[in-house]
Residue frames relative to the residue before (quaternion, step in Angstrom):
aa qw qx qy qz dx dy dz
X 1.0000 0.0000 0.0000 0.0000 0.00 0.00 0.00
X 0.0706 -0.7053 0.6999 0.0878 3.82 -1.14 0.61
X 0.2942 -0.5989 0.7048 0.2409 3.44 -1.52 -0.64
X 0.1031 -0.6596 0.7432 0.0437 3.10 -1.55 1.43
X 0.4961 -0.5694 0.6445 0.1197 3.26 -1.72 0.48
X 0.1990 0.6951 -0.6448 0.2478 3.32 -0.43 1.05
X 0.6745 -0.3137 0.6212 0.2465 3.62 -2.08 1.63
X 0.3303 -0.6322 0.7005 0.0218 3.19 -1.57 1.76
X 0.1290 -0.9407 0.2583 0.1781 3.54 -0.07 1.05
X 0.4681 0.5606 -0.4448 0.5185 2.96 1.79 1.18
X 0.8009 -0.0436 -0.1065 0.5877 3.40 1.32 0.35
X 0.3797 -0.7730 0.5037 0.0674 3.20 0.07 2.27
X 0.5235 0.5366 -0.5072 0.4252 4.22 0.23 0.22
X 0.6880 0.3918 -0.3013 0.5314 3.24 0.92 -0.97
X 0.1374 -0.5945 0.7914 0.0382 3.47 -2.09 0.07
X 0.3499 -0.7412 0.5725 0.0197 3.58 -0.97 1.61
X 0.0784 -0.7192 0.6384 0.2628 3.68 -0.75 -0.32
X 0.0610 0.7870 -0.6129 0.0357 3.95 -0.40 1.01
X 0.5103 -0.6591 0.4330 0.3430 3.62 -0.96 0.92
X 0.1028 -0.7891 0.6038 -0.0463 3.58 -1.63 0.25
X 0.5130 -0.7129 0.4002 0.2613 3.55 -0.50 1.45
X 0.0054 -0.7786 0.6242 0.0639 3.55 -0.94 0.60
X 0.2892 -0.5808 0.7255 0.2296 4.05 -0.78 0.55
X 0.0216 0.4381 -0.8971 0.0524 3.16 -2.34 0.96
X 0.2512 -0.5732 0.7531 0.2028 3.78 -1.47 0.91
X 0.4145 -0.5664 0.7114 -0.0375 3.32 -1.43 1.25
X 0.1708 -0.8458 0.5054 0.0096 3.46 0.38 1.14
X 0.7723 0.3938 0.0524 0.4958 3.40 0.40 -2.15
X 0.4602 -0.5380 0.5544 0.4375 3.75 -1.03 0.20
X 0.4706 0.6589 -0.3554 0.4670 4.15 0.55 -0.63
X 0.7445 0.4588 -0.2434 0.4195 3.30 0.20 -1.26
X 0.8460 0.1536 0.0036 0.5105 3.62 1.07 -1.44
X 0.3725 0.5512 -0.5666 0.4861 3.17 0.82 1.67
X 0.0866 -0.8460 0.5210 -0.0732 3.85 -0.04 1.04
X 0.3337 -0.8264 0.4168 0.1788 3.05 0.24 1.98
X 0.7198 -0.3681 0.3407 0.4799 3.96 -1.44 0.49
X 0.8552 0.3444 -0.0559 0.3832 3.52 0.15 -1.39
X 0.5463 0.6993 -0.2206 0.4048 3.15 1.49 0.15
X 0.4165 -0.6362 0.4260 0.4902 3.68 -0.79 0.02
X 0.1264 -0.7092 0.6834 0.1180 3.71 -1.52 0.44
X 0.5061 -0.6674 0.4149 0.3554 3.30 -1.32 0.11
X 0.6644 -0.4537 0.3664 0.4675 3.41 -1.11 0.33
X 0.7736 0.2665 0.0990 0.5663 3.64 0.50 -1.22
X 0.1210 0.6835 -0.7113 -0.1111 3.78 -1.16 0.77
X 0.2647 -0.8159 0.5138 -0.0178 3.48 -0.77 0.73
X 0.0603 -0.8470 0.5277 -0.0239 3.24 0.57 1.59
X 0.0015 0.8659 -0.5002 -0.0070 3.51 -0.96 1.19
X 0.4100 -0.7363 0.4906 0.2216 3.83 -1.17 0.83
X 0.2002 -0.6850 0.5991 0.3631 3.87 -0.21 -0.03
X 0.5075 0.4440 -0.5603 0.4810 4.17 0.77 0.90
X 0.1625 -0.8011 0.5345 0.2149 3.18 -1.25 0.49
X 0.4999 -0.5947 0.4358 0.4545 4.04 -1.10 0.26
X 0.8064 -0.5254 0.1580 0.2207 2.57 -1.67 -0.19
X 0.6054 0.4521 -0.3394 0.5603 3.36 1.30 0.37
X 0.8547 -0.4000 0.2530 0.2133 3.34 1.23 0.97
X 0.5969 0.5054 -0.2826 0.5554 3.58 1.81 -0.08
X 0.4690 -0.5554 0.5183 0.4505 3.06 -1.20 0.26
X 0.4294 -0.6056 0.5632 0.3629 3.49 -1.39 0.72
X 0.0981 0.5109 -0.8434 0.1342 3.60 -1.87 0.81
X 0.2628 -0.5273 0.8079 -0.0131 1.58 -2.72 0.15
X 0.2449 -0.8365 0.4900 -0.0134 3.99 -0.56 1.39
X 0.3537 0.7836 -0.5105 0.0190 3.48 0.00 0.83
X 0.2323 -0.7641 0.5923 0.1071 2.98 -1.35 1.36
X 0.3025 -0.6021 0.6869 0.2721 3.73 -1.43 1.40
X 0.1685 -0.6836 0.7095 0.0292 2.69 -1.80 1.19
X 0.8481 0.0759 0.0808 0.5182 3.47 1.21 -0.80
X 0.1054 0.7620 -0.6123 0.1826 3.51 -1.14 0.63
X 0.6975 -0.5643 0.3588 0.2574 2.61 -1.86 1.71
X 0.4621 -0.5435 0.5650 0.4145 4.12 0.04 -0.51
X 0.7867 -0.3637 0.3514 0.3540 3.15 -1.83 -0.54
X 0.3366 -0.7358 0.5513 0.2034 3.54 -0.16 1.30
X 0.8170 -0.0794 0.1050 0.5615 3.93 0.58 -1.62
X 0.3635 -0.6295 0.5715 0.3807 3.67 -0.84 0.03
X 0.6916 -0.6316 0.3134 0.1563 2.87 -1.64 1.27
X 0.6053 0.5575 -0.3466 0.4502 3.29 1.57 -0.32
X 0.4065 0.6156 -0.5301 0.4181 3.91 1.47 -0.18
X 0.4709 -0.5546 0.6626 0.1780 3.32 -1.61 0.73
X 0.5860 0.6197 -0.2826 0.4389 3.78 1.23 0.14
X 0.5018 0.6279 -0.3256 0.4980 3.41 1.55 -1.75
X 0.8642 0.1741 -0.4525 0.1344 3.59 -0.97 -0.53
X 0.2527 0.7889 -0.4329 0.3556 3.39 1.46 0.40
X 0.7441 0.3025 0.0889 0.5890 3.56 1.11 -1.63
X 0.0883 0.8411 -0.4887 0.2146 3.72 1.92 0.17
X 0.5702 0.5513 -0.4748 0.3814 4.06 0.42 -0.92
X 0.6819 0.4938 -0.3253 0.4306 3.73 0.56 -1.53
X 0.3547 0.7243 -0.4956 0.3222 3.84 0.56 0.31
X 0.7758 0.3203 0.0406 0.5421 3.20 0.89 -1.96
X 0.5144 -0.4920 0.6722 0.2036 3.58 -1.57 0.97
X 0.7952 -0.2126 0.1668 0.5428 3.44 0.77 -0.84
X 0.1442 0.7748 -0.6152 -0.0201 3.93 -1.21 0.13
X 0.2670 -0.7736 0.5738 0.0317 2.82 -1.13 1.08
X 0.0679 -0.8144 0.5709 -0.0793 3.50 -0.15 1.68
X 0.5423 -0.5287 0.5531 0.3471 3.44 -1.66 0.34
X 0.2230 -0.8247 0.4447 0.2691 3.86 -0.63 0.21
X 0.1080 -0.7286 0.6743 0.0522 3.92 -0.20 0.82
X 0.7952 -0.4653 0.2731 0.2768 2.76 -1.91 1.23
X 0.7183 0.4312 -0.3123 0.4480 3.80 0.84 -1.71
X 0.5260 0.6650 -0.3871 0.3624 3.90 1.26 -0.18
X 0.4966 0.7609 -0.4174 0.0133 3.53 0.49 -0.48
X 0.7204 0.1904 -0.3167 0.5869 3.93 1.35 0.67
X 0.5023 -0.6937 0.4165 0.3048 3.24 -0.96 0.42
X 0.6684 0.2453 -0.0624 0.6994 3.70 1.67 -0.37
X 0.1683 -0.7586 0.6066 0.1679 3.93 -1.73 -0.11
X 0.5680 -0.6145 0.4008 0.3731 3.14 -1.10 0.49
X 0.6724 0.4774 -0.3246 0.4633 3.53 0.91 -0.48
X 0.4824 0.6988 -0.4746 0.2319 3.44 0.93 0.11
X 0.3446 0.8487 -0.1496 0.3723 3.05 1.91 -0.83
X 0.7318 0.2528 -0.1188 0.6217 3.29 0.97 -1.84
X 0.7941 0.2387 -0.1115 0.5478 4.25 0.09 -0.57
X 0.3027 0.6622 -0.6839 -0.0457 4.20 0.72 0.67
X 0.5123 0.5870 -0.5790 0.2402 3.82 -0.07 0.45
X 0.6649 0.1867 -0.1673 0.7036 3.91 1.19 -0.47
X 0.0852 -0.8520 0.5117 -0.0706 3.81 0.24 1.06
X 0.3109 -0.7120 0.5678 0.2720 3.80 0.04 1.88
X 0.8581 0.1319 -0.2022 0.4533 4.17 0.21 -0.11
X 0.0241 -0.7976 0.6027 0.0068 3.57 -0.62 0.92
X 0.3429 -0.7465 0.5219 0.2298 3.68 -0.36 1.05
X 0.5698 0.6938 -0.3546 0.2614 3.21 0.99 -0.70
X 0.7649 0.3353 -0.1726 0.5223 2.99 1.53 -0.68
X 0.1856 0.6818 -0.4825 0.5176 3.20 0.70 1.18
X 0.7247 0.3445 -0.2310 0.5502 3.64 0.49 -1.03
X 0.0742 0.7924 -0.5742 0.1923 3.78 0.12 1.35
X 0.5913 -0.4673 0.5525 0.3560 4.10 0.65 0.35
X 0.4803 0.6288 -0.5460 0.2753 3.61 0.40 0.25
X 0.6125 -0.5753 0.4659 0.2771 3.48 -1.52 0.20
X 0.1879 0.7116 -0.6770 0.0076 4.03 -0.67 0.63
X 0.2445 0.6874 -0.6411 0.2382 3.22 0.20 1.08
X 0.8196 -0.0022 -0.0409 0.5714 3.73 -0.47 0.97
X 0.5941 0.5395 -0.4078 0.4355 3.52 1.07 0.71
């Protein structure tokens, strides 16, 4: 969302600020991983260049409204065990050795965590993926 300025046209002296949708493509996984403490956008707007059946392009709109806060700081030797709670949201590419975002066994050893979402977020491409 931004804000334009635009002449109240029942009374041209004045000048209103009113919000307005803007698009940014999120190219890279980096780009659309919006850290906890960070800004996010109102809206992410995941799009297909196929369309359904009445002719739209196929998506999908999600809008964060809420979230748990900061589970651990990043400097615990515990955090990347639980690495997901970083992000409000991220949008990764999935690869075969990816298939959760966390483990149960992380539980018993989170200092050498057998899954670390964190690493997931590698700079990869999800354009059209």
């Amino acid at each position: 969302m931004a804000f334009e300025t635009v002449q109240v046209p029942w009374s041209p002296e004045h000048q209103i600020q009113r919000p307005v949708l803007t698009s940014q493509v999120l190219d890279k996984e980096e780009k659309a991983a919006f850290p906890l403490n960070g800004q996010a956008p109102r809206y992410l707007h995941f799009a297909s260049s196929q369309e359904n059946q009445w002719g739209h392009q196929r998506s999908y709109r999600i809008q964060i409204v809420s979230f748990a806060g900061e589970h651990l700081p990043e400097t615990s030797t515990m955090e990347k065990s639980i690495s997901w709670g970083r992000y409000k949201v991220a949008v990764t590419k999935q690869k075969e050795e990816e298939l959760t975002s966390t483990c149960i066994y992380n539980q018993n050893d989170p200092w050498e965590p057998l899954v670390a979402f964190v690493d997931f977020i590698d700079n990869e491409t999800i354009t059209n993926e």
